[in-house]
C-alpha positions as CSV (number, residue, x, y, z in Angstrom):
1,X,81.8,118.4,52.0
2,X,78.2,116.9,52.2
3,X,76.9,117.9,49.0
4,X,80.1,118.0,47.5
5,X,80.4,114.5,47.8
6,X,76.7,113.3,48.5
7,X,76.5,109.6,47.2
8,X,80.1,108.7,48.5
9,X,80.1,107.3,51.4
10,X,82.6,108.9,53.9
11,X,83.3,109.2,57.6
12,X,85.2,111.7,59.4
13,X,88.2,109.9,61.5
14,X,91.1,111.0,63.2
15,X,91.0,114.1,66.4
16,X,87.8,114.9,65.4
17,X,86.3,112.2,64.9
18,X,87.0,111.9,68.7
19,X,84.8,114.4,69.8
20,X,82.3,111.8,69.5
21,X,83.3,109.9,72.5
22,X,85.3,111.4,74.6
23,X,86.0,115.5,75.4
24,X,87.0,117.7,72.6
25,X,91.0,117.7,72.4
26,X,92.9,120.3,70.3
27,X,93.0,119.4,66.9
28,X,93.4,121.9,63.5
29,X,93.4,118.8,61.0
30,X,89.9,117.4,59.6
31,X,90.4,113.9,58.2
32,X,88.0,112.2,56.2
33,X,87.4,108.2,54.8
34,X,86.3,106.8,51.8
35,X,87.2,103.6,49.8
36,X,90.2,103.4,48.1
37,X,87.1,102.7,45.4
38,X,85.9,105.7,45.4
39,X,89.2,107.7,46.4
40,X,89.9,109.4,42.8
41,X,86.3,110.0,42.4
42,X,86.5,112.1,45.5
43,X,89.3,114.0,45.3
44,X,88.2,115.1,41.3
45,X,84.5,116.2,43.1
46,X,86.3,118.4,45.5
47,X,88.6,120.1,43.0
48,X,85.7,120.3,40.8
49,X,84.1,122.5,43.8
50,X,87.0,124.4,44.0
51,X,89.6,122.3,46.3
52,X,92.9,122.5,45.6
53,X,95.3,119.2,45.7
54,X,97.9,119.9,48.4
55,X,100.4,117.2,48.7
56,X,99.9,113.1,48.3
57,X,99.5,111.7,52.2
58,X,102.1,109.1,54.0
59,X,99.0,107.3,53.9
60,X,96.5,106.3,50.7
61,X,95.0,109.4,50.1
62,X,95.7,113.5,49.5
63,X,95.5,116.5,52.0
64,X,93.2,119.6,49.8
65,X,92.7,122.6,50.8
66,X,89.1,124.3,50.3
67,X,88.7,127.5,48.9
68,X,88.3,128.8,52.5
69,X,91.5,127.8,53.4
70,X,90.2,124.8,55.5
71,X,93.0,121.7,54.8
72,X,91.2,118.2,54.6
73,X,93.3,114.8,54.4
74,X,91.1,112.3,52.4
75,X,92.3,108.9,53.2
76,X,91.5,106.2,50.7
77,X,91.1,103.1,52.8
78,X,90.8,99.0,52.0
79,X,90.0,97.8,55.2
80,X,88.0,94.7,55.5
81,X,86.0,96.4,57.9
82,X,85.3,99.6,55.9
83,X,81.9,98.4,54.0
84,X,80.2,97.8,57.3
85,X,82.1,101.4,58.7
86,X,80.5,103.3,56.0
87,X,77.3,101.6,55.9
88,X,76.8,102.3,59.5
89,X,78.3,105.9,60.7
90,X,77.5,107.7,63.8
91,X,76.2,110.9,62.9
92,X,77.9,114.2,65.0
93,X,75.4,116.6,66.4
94,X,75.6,118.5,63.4
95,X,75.0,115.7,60.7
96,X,78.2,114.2,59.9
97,X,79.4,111.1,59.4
98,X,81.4,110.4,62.1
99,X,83.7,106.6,62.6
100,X,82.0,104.6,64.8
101,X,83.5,104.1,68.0
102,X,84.6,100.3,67.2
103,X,86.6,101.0,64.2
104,X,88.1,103.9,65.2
105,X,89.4,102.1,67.5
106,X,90.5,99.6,65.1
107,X,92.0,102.5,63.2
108,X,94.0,104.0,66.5
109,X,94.9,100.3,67.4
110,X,96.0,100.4,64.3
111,X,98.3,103.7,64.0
112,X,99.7,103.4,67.6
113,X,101.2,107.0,68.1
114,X,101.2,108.5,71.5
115,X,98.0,110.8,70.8
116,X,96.0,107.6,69.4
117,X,97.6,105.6,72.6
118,X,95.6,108.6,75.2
119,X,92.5,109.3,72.7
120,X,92.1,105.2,72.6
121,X,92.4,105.2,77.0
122,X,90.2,107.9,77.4
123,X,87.3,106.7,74.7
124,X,87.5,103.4,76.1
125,X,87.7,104.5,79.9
126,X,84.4,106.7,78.7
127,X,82.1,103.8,76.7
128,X,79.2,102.3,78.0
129,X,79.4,98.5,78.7
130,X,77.0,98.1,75.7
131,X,79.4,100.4,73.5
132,X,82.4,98.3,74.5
133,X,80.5,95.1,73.7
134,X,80.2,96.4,70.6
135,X,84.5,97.2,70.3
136,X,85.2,93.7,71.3
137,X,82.7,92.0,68.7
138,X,84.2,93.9,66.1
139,X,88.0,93.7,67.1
140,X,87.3,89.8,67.4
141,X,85.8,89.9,63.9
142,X,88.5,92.2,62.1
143,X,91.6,91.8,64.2
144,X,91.3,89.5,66.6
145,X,95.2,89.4,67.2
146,X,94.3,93.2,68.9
147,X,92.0,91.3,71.7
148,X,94.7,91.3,74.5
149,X,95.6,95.0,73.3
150,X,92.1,96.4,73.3
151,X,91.7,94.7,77.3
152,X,94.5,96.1,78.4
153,X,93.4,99.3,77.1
154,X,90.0,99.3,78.6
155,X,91.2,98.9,81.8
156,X,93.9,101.5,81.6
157,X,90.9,103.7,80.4
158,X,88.4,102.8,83.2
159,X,91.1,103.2,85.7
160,X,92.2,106.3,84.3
161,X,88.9,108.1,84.6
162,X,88.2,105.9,88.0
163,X,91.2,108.6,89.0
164,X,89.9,111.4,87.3
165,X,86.2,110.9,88.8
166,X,88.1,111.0,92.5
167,X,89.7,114.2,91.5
168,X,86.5,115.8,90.4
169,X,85.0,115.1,94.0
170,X,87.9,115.5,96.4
């Protein structure tokens, strides 16, 4: 994907962007963002290289399949948040652009099913004080009607791995 599309800007989200912050969790899907911007531009790059357009997403955005047989959903997004997102990626051990931790959040805030409601918990449960410093100042920014959420989910997370640290050493 990197060279394929080198000067748009793009993050992986979704299960793997996960892996980031908390233990890997079984995933088979790789989901990338971009700007809704730079969304056609995108998808035409990766046919040009040989992807093939799948099916449109519920979602902004198209799920392609490279030629290796690799499926990729490419979400367009137009969050007010997504400049700064894109601007400022974490970068996976092997050099991708991965969400940072306060907008994913945002995003699985955002989406609410019961896998983003666990991933959310345990990433939260896992951060740093700094790194949760960081969630709160961009949740107040962004969506600040998420505050009361995002507190009760950091303490479900720290209390949740409060538990599993007690089962580690019993």
């Amino acid at each position: 994907l990197r060279p394929v599309l080198q000067d748009i800007p793009w993050v992986i989200v979704g299960g793997v962007a996960t892996r980031a912050y908390m233990p890997e969790r079984a995933t088979q899907d790789l989901d990338i963002l971009v700007s809704h911007a730079n969304g056609h531009e995108a998808i035409e790059r990766l046919k040009a290289a040989g992807y093939e357009v799948v099916t449109p997403l519920a979602v902004a955005g198209f799920l392609v399949r490279s030629p290796e047989g690799a499926e990729v959903g490419v979400l367009w997004g137009d969050y007010p948040w997504l400049q700064d997102a894109l601007t400022h990626p974490r970068y996976d051990p092997a050099g991708f652009p991965v969400l940072d931790l306060p907008y994913l959040i945002i995003m699985k805030i955002e989406a609410s099913r019961g896998r983003d409601i666990g991933d959310l918990t345990t990433m939260l449960g896992l951060a740093s004080d700094d790194e949760l410093a960081r969630v709160r100042q961009v949740v107040a920014r962004y969506t600040p009607e998420q505050l009361d959420d995002l507190e009760s989910l950091i303490y479900l997370g720290q209390v949740e791995m409060q538990d599993v640290r007690r089962e580690d050493h019993a």
